[in-house]
Every structure is written in structure tokens, then in C-alpha cells.
DOMAR-642831 format. One record per residue (C-alpha): x, y, z negated. Coordinates in steps of 0.05 Angstrom, whole numbers, plus 5000, padded with zeros to 4 digits. Layout:
BEGIN
XYZ/...
END
This chain:
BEGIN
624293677755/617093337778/614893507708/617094257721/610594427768/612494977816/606995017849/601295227791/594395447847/595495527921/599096087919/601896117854/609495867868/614496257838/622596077868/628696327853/633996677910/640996327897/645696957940/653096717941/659896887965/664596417960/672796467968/675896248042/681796098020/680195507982/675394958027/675294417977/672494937919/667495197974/665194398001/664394277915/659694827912/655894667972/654893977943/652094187884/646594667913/645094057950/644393617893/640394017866/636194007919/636494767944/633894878010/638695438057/635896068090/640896308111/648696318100/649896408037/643096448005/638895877983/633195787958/629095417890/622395317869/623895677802/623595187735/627295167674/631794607706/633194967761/635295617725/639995137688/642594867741/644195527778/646495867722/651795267708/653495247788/654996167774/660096027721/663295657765/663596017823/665896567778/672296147756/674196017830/673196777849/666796787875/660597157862/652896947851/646197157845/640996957816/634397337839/626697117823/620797217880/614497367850/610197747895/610997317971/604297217997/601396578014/603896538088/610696658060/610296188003/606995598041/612995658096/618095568029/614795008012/614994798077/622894788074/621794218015/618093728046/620793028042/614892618085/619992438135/624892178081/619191838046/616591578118/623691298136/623490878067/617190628076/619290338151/625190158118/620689688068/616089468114/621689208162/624088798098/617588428096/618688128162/624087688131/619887478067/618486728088/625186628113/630986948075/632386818005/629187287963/634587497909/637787817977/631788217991/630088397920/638088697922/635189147996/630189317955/633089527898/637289927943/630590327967/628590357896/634590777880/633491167944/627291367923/628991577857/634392087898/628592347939/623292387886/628692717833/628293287889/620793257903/618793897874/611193917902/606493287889/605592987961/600992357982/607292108017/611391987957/604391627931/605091127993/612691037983/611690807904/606590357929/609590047989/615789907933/612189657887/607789227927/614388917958/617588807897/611188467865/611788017931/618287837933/617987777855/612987197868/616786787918/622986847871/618886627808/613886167837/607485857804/609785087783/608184557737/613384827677/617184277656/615583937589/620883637533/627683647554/632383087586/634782427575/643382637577/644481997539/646081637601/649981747664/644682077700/648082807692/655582627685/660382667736/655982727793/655683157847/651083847842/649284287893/646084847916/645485377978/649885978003/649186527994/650886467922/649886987880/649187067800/643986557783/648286097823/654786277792/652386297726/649085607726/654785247762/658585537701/654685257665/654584517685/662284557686/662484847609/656784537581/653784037613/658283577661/665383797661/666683427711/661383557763/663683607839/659884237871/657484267947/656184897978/650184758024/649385188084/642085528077/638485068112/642284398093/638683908057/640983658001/644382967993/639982387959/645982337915/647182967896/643583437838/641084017870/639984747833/638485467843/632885387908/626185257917/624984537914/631184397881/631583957818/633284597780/630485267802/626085777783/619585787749/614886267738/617686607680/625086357678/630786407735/634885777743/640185867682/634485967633/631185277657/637584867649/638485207584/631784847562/633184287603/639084107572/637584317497/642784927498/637085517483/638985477415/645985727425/644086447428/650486687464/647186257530/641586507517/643687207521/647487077584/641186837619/637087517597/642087807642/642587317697/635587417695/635588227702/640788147751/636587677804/630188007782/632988717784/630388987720/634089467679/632589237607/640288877592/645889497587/651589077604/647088777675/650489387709/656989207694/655888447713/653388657774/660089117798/664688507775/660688007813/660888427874/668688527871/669487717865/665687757930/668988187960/676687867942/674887247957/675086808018/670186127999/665685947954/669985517901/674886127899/669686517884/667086037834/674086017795/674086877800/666486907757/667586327716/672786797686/667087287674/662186827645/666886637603/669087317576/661587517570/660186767530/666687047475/663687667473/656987507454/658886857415/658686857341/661386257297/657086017238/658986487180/661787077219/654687397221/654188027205/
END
């Protein structure tokens, strides 16, 4: 609707009058209605009317929400304003303003920053992604160009740039790949901090399928070091973490000589989206909802290991083609 501009000069805003009467003997039909002149971002003058800045979208929209109404017996109107004056029009703006929703995100934001140094950052880049998708709510219903939806965009992306940099930090990347010809990577012991999320999951997977089937895995607390003994992974400083360009998974994939099996490959583009929250691998979303049920059903940490290594394993089939089944 942002592209849709209401406003044209100062005084120039056209809006629609949305006049409805809907049936009392049916609440749940009247609360669905209600709902959707809220979705779509209507503002109320009184009961029963409400009010649009008037746009193609909007006339859609209403015109949609009117055959309904019809179906459950009520009536609707849809009237267009085209000759308020200023005063009038500049007080139905007024009735549009989101600065204090934009303001409260902002705070929101800002209050995140506080814990950049000492919380890991895949669980503020998930608070943030939260705000990200608030915003898009509030901006989706930002009819008038405002200088506080300028600061909110900023203050996101400015946060997500920052946490983006602890989470991918600058090191010295890792040249050739490892010696496995030994002992030095079987049966050991691996580890790595709580909270684990999927970078964790994904490579502890992964060194149980792949790489040393018969690893033990500790579950340090978040400040616990690690044990001289032990292999440590997916934290700063560990023996396997993230680079600048590449989340844990993707270095042990190189590590380990397994980025040429392209299923693995494509399972650490999403591993990646999912702990950097981009948007740019369709089945991420998905992921992301079965990861968050494991957490949810589960009580510790190698129960909830056994619950995604069921995923991984699915999503490793899925993408997994033998040689000659190519296209």
C-alpha cells in the first residue's frame, strides 16, 4: 500500500468512508469483520464507520470485506471524501500515525543492544528477526511517509549489521583441509555450548553421520570451558565455528572434505539462512517450525539431539541424488 501514495500535496488526500451494519445475532461473523478492517489497517470514527486513505488496494480490500458482509446479512458502504479541507484532512491523517509503534520498536532494539557482548548472538539475531517482522506489520499499514519509520529501518538494520558481525567474525580462514587419517577425529569427545540451536544441531549431525560415528557429545553450560580433551564446535573460539563468510556446518564441510557432496552442501545454505536470518532458502521456514517443536517436546539436550537428527536426515534423502539418477 506504501506504493499507493495517499497523500499527493498537503492537502491533496483523498479517503474512503467504510459505513457498516453488521448482524447481532451472530458475534463470531461480527469479531471476523472487525478483524479484517483492522488488518487492513482502517482507522474507526465512530461505530460502525471507518475510515481509508483511498488507493486501489484499499478499494479492493473493502469491496472484498462488502461481499462478505452481504453473505452474513449485513450491509456496507463504500463512500469517497473529496472536498475536506486541510484542517479536516490533516486530523485523518492524524488517526494513522504509527510514531509511537515505530518508537516502541526502536526501544525495543535498542534494549537488545545492551546484551550484544554477552549473549550469544544467533539468540538475538532470532529477537531481532522478531522486530523485523513487526515492522513489516506496521510499515504494511504506514500509509503516509514518516521520518519515524526512516529511524526504525535504520535502528534494524544497524542492529542486524552488528550482531551479523559478532556471529560471522573477521579470522584467519582456514587453509587445506585435515589430516582424518589418524585418530585425531575418531571417537573422541566433541562439544559445544547451550543453548543449542540449528547450527549446533546440524553439525553434531554431522560428526555422528559423517565424520566420527562414534563421537561422545558434551553439552557445555554457556560459560563452561571446554575440556583439553574434548573437540569443541559451534562458539567463538572453538576449534570449529564461524568465519566470516561461513556458519559452523559449512566450515566442517571444508574441513573435512564433504563440500563436494552437494546434498551437505545444500543443508548448510540453510543452516546458514536459519542462524543468519535471511530468506533466500524456501524450505528455511519449514526447518525453522520443526526445530522449534523438537524444542519445545523435549526435556535435554541429547533428546533433543535424537528428535533433529531425524530431520537432518529426512532433509539429507530429500536433497540427495545417487550418481546416475540426475535428471
Amino acid at each position: 500500500m506504501a506504493a499507493d501514495n495517499p497523500r499527493g500535496g498537503a492537502g491533496a488526500a483523498r479517503w474512503l468512508a467504510y459505513v457498516t451494519t453488521l448482524p447481532t445475532d451472530d458475534p463470531a461473523a461480527r469479531m471476523s469483520v472487525l478483524r479484517t478492517l483492522k488488518s487492513l489497517g482502517c482507522a474507526v470514527l465512530r461505530d460502525g464507520v471507518f475510515l481509508l486513505p483511498d488507493t486501489p488496494a484499499a478499494r479492493q480490500g473493502l469491496g472484498s470485506l462488502s461481499e462478505h458482509i452481504a453473505r452474513i446479512n449485513g450491509s456496507a458502504h463504500l463512500l469517497a471524501l473529496t472536498s475536506l479541507d486541510e484542517a479536516q484532512s490533516q486530523q485523518f491523517r492524524g488517526l494513522f500515525d504509527r510514531t509511537q509503534k515505530y518508537a516502541e520498536l526502536i526501544k525495543t532494539v535498542d534494549s537488545l543492544k545492551t546484551a550484544f557482548d554477552v549473549s550469544d548472538p544467533v539468540s538475538i539475531m532470532h529477537l531481532l528477526n522478531k522486530q523485523k517482522r513487526d515492522f513489516n506489520i506496521i510499515s504494511t499499514l504506514d500509509f503516509f511517509p514518516s521520518e519515524a519509520k526512516e529511524r526504525a529501518a535504520r535502528a534494524l538494520e544497524q542492529a542486524e549489521q552488528a550482531v551479523h558481525a559478532r556471529m560471522f567474525p573477521e579470522a584467519p580462514k582456514k587453509t587445506g583441509v585435515l589430516d582424518t587419517t589418524g585418530k585425531l577425529y575418531f571417537q573422541r569427545v566433541w562439544a559445544t555450548r547451550k543453548p543449542l540451536w540449528a547450527d549446533q544441531l546440524a553439525s553434531a549431525w554431522l560428526i555422528r553421520r559423517f565424520i566420527d560415528p562414534e563421537a561422545k557429545l558434551l553439552w557445555l553450560e554457556k560459560n563452561q570451558p571446554c575440556p583439553d580433551s574434548a573437540i569443541g564446535f559451534g562458539y567463538g573460539g572453538a576449534a570449529f565455528c564461524n568465519s566470516r563468510d561461513r556458519v559452523t556446518f559449512e566450515e566442517m564441510l571444508a574441513g573435512f572434505r564433504l563440500d563436494k557432496n552437494a546434498a551437505l552442501v545444500r543443508i548448510g545454505a540453510l543452516i546458514h539462512a536459519l542462524n543468519a536470518g535471511e530468506t533466500g532458502v524456501a524450505e528455511a521456514a519449514g526447518v525453522q517450525t520443526l526445530l522449534q517443536g523438537a524444542l519445545r517436546r523435549t526435556e535435554s539436550e541429547d533428546k533433543l539431539l535424537a528428535e533433529t537428527e531425524m530431520t537432518f536426515d529426512l532433509l539429507y534423502e530429500a536433497y540427495f541424488e545417487a550418481p546416475g539418477k540426475a535428471g
